[in-house]
C-alpha positions as CSV (number, residue, x, y, z in Angstrom):
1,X,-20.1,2.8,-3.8
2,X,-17.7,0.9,-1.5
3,X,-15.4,2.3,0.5
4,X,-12.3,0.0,1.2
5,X,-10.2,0.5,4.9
6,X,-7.2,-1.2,4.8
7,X,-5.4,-3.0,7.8
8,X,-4.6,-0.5,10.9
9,X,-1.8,-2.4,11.9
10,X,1.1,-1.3,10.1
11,X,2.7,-4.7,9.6
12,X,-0.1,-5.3,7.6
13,X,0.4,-2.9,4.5
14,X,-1.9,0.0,6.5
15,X,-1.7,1.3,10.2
16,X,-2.5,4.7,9.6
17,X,-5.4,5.8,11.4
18,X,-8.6,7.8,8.4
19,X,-7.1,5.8,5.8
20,X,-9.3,4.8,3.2
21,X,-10.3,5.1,-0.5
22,X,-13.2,4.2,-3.2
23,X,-12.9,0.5,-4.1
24,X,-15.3,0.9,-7.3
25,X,-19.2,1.9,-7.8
26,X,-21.9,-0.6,-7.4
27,X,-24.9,-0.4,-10.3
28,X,-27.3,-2.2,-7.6
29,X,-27.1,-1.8,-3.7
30,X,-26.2,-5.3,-1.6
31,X,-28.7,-6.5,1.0
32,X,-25.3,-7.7,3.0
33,X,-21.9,-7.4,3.2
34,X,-18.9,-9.7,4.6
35,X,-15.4,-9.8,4.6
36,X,-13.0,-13.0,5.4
37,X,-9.5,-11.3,5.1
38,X,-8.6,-9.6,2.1
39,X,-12.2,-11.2,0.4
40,X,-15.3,-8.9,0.6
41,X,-18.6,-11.0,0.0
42,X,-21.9,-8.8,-1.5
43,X,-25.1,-10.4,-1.3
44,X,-27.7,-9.0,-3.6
45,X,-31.4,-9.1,-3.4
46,X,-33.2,-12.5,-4.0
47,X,-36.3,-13.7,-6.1
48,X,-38.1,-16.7,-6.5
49,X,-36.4,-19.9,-7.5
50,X,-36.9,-21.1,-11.2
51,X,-39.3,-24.1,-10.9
52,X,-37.6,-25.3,-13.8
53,X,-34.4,-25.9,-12.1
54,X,-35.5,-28.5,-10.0
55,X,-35.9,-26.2,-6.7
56,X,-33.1,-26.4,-4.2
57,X,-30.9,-29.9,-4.3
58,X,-30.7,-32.5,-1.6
59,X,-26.9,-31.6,-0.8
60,X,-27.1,-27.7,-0.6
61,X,-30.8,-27.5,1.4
62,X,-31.4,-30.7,3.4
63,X,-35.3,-31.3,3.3
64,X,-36.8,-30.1,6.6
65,X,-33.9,-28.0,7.5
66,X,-35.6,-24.5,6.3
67,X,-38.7,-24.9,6.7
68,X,-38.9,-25.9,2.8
69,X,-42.4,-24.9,1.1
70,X,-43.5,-22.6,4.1
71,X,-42.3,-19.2,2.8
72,X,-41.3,-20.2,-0.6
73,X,-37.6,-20.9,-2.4
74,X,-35.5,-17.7,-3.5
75,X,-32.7,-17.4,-4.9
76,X,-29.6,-15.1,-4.1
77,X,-26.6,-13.8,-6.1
78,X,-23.4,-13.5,-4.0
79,X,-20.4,-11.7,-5.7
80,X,-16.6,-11.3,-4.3
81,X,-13.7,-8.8,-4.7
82,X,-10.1,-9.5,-3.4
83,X,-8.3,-6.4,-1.8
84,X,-4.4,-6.8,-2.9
85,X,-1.7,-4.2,-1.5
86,X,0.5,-2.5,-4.1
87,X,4.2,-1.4,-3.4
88,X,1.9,2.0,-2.0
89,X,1.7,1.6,1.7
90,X,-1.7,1.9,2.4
91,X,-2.9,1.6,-1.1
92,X,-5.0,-1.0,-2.3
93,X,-5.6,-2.8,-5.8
94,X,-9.1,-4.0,-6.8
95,X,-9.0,-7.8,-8.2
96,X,-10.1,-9.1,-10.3
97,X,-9.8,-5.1,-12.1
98,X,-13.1,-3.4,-13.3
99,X,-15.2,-6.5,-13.0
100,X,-16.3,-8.9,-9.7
101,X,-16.3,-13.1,-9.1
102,X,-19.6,-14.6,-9.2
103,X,-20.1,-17.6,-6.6
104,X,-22.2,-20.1,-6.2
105,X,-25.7,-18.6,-5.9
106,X,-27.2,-19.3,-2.8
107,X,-30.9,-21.1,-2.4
108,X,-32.6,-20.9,0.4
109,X,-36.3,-21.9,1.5
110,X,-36.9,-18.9,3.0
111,X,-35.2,-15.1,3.4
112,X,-31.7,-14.2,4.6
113,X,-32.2,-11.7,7.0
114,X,-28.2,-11.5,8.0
115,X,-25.1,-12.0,6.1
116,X,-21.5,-11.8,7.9
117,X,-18.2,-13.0,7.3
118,X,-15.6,-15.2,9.3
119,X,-11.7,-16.3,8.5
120,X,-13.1,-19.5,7.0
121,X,-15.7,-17.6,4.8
122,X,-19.1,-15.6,4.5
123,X,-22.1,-17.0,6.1
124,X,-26.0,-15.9,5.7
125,X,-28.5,-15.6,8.6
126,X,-31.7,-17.9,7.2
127,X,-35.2,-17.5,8.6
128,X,-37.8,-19.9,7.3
129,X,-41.3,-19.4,9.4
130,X,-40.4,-20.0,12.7
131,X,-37.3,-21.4,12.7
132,X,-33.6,-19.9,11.7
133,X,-30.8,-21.4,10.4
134,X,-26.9,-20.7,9.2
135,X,-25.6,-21.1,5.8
136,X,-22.1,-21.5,5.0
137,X,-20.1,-20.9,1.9
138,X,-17.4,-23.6,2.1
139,X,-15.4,-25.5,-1.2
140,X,-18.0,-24.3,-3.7
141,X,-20.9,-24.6,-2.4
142,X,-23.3,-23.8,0.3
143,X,-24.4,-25.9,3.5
144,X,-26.9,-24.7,5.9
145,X,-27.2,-25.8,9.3
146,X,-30.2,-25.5,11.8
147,X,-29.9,-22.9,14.8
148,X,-31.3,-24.5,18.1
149,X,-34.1,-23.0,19.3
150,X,-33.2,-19.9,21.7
151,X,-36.5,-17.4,21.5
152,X,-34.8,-15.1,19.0
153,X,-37.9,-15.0,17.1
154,X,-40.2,-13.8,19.6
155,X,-42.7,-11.4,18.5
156,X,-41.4,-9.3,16.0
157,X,-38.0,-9.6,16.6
158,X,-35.7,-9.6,13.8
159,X,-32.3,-11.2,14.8
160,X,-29.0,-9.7,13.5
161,X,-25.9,-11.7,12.5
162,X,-22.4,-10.4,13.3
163,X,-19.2,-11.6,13.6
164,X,-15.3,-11.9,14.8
165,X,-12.5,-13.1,12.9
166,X,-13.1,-16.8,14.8
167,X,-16.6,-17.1,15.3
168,X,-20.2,-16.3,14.7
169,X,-22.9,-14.8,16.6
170,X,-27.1,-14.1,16.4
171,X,-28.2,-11.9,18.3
172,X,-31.9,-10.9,19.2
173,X,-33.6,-8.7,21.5
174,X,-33.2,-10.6,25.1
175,X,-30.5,-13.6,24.0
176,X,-27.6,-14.3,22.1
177,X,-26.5,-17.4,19.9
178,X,-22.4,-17.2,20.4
179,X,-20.7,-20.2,18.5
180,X,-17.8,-22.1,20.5
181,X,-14.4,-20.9,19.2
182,X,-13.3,-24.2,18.0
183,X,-14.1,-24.5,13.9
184,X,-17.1,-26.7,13.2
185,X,-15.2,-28.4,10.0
186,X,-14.6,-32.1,10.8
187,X,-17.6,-31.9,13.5
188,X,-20.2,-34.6,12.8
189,X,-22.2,-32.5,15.2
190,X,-22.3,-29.0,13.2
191,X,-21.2,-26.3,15.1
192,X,-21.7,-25.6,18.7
193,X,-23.5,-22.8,20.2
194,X,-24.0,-21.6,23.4
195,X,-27.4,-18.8,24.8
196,X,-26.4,-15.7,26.9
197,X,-28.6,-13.4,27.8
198,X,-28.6,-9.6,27.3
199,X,-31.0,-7.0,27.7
200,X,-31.0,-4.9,24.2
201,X,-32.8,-1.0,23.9
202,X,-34.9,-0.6,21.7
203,X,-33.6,0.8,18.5
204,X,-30.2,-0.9,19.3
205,X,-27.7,-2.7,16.9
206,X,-25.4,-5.2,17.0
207,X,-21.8,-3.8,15.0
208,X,-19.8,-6.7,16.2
209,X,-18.4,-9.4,18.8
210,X,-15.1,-8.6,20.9
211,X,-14.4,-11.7,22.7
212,X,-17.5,-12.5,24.5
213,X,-18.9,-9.3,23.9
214,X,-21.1,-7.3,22.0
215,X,-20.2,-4.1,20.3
216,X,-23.5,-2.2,19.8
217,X,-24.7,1.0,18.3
218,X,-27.5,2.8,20.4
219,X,-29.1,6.1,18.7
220,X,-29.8,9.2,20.8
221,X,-33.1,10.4,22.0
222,X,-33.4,12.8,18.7
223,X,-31.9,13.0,15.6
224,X,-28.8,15.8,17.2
225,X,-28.5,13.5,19.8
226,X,-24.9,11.9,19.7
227,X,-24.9,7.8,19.6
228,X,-23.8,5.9,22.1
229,X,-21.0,2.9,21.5
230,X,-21.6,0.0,24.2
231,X,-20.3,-3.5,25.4
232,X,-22.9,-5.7,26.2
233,X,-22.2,-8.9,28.2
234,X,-24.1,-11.0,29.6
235,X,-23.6,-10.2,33.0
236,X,-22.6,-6.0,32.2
237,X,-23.4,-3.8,29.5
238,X,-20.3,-0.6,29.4
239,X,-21.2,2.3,27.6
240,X,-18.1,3.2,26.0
241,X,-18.0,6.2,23.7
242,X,-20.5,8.9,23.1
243,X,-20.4,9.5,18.5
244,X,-22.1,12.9,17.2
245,X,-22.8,12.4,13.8
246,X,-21.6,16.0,11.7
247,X,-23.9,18.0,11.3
248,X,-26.0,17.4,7.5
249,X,-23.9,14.1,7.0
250,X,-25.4,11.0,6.5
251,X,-24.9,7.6,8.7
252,X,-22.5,5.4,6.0
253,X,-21.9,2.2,7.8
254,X,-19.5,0.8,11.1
255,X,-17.2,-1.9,11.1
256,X,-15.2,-3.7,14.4
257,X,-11.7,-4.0,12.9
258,X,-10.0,-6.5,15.0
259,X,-6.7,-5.0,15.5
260,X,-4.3,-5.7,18.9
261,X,-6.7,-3.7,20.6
262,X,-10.0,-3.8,18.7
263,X,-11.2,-0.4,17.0
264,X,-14.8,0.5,15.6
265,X,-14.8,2.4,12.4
266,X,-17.8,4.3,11.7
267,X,-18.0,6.2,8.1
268,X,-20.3,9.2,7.5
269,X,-21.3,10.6,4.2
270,X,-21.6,14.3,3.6
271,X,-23.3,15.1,-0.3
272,X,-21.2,18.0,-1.9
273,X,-23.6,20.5,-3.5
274,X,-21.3,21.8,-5.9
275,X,-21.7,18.5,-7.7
276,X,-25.5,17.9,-7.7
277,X,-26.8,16.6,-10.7
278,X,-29.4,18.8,-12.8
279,X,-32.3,17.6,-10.2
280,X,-30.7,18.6,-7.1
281,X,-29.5,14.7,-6.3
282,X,-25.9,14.7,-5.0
283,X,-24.3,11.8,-6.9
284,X,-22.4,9.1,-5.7
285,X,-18.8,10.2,-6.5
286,X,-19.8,13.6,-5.2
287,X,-20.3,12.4,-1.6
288,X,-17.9,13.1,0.6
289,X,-16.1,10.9,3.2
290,X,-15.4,11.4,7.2
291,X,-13.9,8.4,9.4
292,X,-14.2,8.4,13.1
293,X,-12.0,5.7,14.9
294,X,-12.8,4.5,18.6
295,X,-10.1,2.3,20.6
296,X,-12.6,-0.7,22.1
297,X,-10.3,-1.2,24.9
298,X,-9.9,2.7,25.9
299,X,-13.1,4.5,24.2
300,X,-10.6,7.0,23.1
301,X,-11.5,8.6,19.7
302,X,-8.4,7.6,17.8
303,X,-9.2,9.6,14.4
304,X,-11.8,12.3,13.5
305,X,-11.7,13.8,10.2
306,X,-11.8,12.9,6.6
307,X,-10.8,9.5,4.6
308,X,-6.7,9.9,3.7
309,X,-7.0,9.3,-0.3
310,X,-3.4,8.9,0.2
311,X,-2.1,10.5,-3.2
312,X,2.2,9.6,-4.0
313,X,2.8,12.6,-3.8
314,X,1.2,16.4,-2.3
315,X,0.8,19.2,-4.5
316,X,3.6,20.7,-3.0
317,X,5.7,18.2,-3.5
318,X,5.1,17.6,-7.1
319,X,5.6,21.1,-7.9
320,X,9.1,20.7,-6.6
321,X,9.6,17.6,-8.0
322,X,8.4,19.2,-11.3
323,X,10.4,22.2,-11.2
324,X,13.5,20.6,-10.4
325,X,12.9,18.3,-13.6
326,X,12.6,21.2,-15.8
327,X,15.7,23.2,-14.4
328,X,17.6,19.8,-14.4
329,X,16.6,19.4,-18.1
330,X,17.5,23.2,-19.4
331,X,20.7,23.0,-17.4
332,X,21.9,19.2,-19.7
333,X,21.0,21.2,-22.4
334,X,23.0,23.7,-22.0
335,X,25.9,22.1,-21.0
336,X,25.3,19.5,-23.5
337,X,25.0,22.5,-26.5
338,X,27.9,24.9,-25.1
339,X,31.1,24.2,-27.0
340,X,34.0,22.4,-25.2
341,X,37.5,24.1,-26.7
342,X,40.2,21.4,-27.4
343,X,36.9,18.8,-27.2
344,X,37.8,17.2,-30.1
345,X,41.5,17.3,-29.6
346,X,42.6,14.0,-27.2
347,X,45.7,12.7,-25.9
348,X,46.5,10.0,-23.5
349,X,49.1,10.4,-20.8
350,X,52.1,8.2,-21.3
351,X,51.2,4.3,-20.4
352,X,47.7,4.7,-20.0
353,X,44.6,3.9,-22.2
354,X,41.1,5.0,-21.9
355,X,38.6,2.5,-19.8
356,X,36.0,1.2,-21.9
357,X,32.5,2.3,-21.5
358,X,31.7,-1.2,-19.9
359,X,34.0,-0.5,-17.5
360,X,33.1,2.6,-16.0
361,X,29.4,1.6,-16.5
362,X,30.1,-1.1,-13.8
363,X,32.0,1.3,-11.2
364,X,29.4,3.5,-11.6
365,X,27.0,0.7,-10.9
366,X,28.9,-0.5,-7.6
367,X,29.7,3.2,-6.3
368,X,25.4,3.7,-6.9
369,X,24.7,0.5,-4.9
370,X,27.4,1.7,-2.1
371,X,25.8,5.4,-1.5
372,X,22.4,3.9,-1.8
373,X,23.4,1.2,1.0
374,X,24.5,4.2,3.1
375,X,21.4,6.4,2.8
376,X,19.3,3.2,3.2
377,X,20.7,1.9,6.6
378,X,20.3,6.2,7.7
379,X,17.2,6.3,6.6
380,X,15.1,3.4,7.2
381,X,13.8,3.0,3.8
382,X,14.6,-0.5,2.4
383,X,17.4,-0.7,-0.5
384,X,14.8,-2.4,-3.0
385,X,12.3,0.3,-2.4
386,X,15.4,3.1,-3.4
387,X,16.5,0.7,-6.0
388,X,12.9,-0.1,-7.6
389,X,12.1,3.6,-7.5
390,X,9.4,2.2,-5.6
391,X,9.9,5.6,-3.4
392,X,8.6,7.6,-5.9
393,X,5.5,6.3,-5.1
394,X,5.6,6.3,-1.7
395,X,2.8,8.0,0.6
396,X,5.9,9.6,3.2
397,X,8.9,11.6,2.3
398,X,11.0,8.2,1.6
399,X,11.2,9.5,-1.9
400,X,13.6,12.1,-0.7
401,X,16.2,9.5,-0.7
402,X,16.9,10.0,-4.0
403,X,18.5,13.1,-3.8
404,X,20.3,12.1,-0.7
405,X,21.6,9.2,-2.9
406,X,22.5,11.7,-5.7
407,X,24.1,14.4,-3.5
408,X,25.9,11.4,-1.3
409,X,27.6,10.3,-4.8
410,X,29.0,13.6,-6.0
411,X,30.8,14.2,-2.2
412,X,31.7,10.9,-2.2
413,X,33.5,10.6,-5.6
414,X,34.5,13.9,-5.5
415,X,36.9,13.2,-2.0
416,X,37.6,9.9,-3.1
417,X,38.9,11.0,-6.4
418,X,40.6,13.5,-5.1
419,X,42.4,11.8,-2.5
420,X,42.6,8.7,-4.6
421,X,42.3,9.2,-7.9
422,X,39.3,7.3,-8.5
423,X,36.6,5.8,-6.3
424,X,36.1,2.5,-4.6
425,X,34.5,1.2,-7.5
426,X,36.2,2.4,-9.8
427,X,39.5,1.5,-8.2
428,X,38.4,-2.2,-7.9
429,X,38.4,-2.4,-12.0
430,X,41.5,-0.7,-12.1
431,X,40.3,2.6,-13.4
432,X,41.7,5.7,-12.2
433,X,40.8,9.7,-12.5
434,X,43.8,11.7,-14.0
435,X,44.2,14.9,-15.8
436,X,43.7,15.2,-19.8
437,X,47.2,15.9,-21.1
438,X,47.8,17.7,-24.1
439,X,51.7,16.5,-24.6
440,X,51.5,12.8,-23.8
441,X,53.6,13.0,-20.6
442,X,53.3,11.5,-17.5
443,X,49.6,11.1,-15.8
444,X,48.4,13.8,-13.0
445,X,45.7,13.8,-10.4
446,X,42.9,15.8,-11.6
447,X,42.6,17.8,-8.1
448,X,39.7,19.1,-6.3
449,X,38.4,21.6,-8.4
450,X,38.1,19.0,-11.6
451,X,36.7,16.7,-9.8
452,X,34.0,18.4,-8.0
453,X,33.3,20.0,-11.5
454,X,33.1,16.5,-13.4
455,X,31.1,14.8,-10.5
456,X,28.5,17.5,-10.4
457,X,27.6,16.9,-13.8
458,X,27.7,13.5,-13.4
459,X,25.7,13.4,-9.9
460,X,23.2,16.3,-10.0
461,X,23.0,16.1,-13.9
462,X,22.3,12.7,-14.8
463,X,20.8,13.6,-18.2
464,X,23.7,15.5,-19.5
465,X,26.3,12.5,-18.0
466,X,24.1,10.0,-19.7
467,X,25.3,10.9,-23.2
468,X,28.8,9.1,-22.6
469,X,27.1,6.0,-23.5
470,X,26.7,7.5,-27.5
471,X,30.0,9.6,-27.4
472,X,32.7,7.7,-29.3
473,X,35.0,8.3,-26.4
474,X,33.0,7.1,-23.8
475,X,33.6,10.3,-22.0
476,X,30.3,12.3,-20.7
477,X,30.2,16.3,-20.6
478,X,31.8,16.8,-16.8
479,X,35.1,14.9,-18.0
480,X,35.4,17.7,-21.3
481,X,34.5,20.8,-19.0
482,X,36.9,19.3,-16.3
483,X,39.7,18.3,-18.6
484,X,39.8,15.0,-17.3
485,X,40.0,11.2,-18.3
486,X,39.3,8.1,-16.9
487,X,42.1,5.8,-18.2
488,X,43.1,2.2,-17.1
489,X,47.3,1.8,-17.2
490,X,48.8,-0.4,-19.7
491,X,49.5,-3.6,-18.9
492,X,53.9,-3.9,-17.4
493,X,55.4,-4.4,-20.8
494,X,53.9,-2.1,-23.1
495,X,55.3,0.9,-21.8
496,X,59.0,1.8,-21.4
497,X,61.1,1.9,-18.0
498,X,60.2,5.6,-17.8
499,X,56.5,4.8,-18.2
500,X,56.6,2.0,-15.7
501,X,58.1,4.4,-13.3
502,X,55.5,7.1,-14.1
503,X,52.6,4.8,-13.3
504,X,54.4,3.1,-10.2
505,X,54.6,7.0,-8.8
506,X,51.1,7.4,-9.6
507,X,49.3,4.3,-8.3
508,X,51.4,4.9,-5.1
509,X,49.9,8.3,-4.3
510,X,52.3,10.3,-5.3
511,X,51.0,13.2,-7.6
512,X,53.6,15.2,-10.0
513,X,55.1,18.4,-7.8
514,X,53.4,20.5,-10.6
515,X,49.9,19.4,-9.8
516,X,49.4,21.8,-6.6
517,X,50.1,25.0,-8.4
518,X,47.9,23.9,-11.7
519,X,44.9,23.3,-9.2
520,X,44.9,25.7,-7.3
């Protein structure tokens, strides 16, 4: 199984501290493992190289390089999966989906005993007999270079290969191999290297390189004992953090992530019992995940506690979201189903005609892109995310600026319709808010009480205000219960003196002396 941990540094689609999930299952277990930003590299086990296919060429294994013939040619498959953020932050895509790329294999005359990755690509620690070199995946194909000799084969040493973003380094029991930080591409030389000595324990291992530094990983004196975390140097070694390993869980794997301050990340595996197969053998998606985080400038523990699957949304919170749904739903169809009197019955006040669907489809557009400006500048959340519905998705409570758009809208178009008979948008296309009048006089604010009751449809009820756009009328079910219309005036001309005068009173402000006692 692999476990992906995205970036720790929030600009980076992550920076929350136990975040992780499972990336996919693996049918056969890697020998190594590298990453070169969002690229993970898997090495799998070798074999023997197919006589038939000519043995190793000139331009991948120069002859004499690796020890060619001495411990025979094998043959390695190397595989690669691209981590890709989705519009989850902290949630990670697999590509390509379901399946992995399959690079050039890499031939080597000898055994890879180390396999690491850098920005510029994965590389593969090579020992042939006595000698050790580095191969590098670069445009294609491999090309290995010799390591000079630095005793980090003596006895029965087994050198390690780690890594920093920049550079390379192979490390043994009583020296290091640290390449220069300038790239090796473009230097006829190959890349440089410089020997520093260290003094490893026994049953220590190298993690990682900080800067000049080791990051190593030093078991206890028994198996309860906890691990120690040091920083070996050439001239110091700092023990920095003391790990105990929960109790009947399972050493996973540690990583250096190379954040502003530089973290370790060790995994620890914990088989559940409840999901044991029939032979008592806990299966791979019924292991259970536990991150602890170290700060490598500090030693403080920065997390402790399980990996974050981060879900959209909590149980909790789709219950609500689930409950509100249904009531929202029932509620439409009430309203939708309960008879309206005098619903079919429709008469325009004097010099006015009603605004076409298009119309008030476009104020309500622009009054929906002015609330969710507001809530988005008070919030934080960005307006694409609210617009996208990309917060529904979200990992925080940014999806609760939805309602705050919806419940913004009805007290903002029920004021401004009350106060101006219509709202900013709708004022801009000339559509106003009046009373429905059953005697074709003269047109009236709607009032407070109408408009709060035609908005609250229309805002907390989208589902019921939606069916305006099938209704012959254009009007949706808050404008029949509240008696209202949303009208455009006639065009100067089409309408008599008196009618001119009517709408002049009206646009003004000025509301019929009759509308007070009606409304209230």
């Amino acid at each position: 199984m692999l476990l992906h941990l995205p970036p720790r540094e929030a600009s980076l689609f992550g920076g929350v501290p136990g975040l992780g999930h499972r990336s996919r299952f693996l049918e056969d277990a890697p020998i190594g493992l590298a990453a070169s930003g969002r690229d993970v590299f898997l090495l799998f086990d070798g074999r023997a190289a197919d006589p038939r296919s000519g043995g190793p060429q000139s331009d991948e294994i120069p002859s004499g390089e690796t020890g060619a013939g001495e411990t025979g040619s094998r043959r390695y498959s190397v595989r690669s999966i691209t981590a890709w953020p989705t519009a989850v932050s902290g949630n990670w895509a697999d590509r390509p989906a379901g399946r992995m790329e399959s690079l050039a294999p890499l031939v080597v005359s000898g055994d890879v005993i180390g396999f690491a990755g850098t920005e510029a690509g994965p590389a593969a620690l090579v020992r042939a007999g006595a000698s050790l070199a580095i191969a590098r995946y670069r445009d294609g194909a491999w090309r290995i270079d010799d390591l000079p000799d630095a005793g980090l084969l003596a006895g029965d040493a087994v050198p390690a290969l780690v890594a920093s973003p920049r550079r390379l380094a192979v490390v043994g029991r009583s020296a290091v191999l640290i390449e220069s930080r300038e790239s090796h591409d473009g230097n006829p030389g190959g890349p440089r290297w410089t020997r520093r000595e260290i003094q490893a324990s026994p049953g220590e291992r190298a993690l990682g390189l900080v800067g000049d530094r080791l990051v190593t990983w030093l078991p206890g004196a028994s198996a309860d004992a906890p691990v120690s975390i040091e920083l070996v140097g050439e001239d110091r070694r700092e023990p920095l953090a003391l790990v105990e390993i929960p109790g009947q869980a399972e050493f996973v794997g540690a990583v250096v992530f190379p954040d502003a301050n530089g973290r370790l990340i060790v995994a620890v595996g914990r088989a559940d019992a409840s999901a044991e197969d029939p032979g008592g053998r806990a299966t791979a998606s019924a292991i259970r995940y536990a991150l602890i985080e170290i700060s490598l400038s500090t030693g403080d523990v920065l997390y402790n506690g399980p990996v974050d699957r981060v879900a959209p949304v909590s149980r909790e919170e789709f219950l609500l979201l689930a409950a509100s749904m249904i009531v929202m739903m029932v509620v439409s169809l009430v309203i939708v189903l309960r008879p309206v009197p005098g619903e079919s019955e429709l008469t325009l006040p004097a010099g006015c005609a009603l605004a076409s669907p298009g119309r008030r489809f476009a104020a309500t557009v622009l009054d929906l892109a002015l609330c969710t400006m507001i809530v988005s500048r008070v919030s934080g959340v960005p307006f694409s995310e609210i617009v996208g519905l990309e917060v529904l998705i979200a990992t925080d409570k940014s999806w609760l600026t939805l309602p705050g758009v919806l419940a913004l809208g009805l007290v903002y178009a029920t004021l401004t319709e009350t106060v101006f008979a219509g709202t900013f948008g709708k004022l801009l296309l000339g559509c106003r808010v009046v009373r429905a009048s059953r005697d074709g006089g003269s047109a009236r604010r709607a009032g407070f009480v109408r408009t709060l009751a035609r908005n609250a449809v229309k805002w907390v009820l989208p589902p019921a205000a939606s069916l305006a756009l099938i209704e012959p009328t254009g009007r949706h079910r808050g404008d029949f219960l509240a008696g209202v219309l949303v009208v455009v005036p006639l065009a100067d001309g089409n309408g008599g003196p008196e009618d001119r005068e009517e709408r002049s009173s009206d646009e003004a402000g000025i509301d019929d002396p009759a509308d007070a006692s009606d409304d209230n």
